[in-house]
N, C-alpha and C positions, 0 to 999 in steps of 0.2 A: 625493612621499611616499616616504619611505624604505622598504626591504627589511623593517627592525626593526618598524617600527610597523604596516604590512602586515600581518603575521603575527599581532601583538597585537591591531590592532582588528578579525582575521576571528578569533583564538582568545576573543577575549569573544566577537563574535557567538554562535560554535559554543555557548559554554556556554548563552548566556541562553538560544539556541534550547532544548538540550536538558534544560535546567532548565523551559523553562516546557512542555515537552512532559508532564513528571514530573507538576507541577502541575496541569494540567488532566485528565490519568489520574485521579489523585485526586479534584476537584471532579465531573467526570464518572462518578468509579465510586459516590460519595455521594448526589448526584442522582439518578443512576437504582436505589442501594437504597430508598430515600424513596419514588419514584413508584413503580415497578413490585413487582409481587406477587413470589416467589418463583420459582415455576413463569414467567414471563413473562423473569426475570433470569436464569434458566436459561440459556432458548432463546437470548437475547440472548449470552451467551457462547460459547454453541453455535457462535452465527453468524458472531461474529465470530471465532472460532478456526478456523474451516472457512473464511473471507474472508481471516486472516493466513496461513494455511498455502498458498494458493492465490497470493495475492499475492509471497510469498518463493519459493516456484516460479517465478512468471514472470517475478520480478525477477533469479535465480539463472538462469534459462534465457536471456532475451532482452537485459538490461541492458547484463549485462556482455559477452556476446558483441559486443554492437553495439557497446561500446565499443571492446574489442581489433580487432574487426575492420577499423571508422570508421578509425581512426587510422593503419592500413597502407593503406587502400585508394585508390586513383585513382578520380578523379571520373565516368567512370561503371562502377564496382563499388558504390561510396558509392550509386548510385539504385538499386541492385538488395539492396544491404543492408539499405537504408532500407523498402524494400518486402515484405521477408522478414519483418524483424521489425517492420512492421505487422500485418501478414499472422498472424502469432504473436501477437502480444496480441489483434487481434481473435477468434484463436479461443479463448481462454484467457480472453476477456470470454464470450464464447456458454458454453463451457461452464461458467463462474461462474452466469452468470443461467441457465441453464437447470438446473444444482442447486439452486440455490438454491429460486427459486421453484415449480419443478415435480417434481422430487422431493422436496424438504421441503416440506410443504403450512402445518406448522406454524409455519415460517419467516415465512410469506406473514401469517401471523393475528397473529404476535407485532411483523410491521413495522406493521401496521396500526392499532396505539392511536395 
């Protein structure tokens, strides 16, 4: 496989990915005005705005560090980095579910239809 065509059939991929990510936004935000009440599509953007703020923090915190860091490190730095930022997602999940669900009570009622 050539250099050229490489580039081309991962530069379609890229698009259709994020073409159909666009499209299903849409079907998905249609759908849930249809099913859920007002007050119920509220909370849902609530949630999920509190779920994307939270997620680009941990992706802005651990991602990328692991990345820069992976890449210089010898193989055993790599199991102590690897361990760090498990270690950081797992507590950056607890404190996701533990807002979620126990400080917003209302969260809990709206995942439940």
């Amino acid at each position: 496989m050539s250099l050229k065509s490489y580039w081309i059939k991962n530069g379609i991929l890229n698009v259709v990915q994020n073409m159909s990510g666009v499209l299903f936004g849409f079907v998905n935000f249609f759908i849930l005005v249809r099913i859920l009440s007002k007050e119920d599509y509220g909370l849902w953007i609530i949630f999920m705005s509190f779920t994307g703020i939270v997620e680009f923090a941990k992706n802005g915190l651990t991602q990328e560090a692991s990345i820069k860091y992976l890449a210089a490190a010898d193989e055993e730095n790599r199991k102590k980095i690897i361990t760090a930022s498990f270690t950081i997602n797992t507590i950056f999940f607890c404190n996701s579910y533990y807002s979620h669900f126990h400080l917003c009570p209302f969260t809990g009622q709206a995942l439940a239809f």
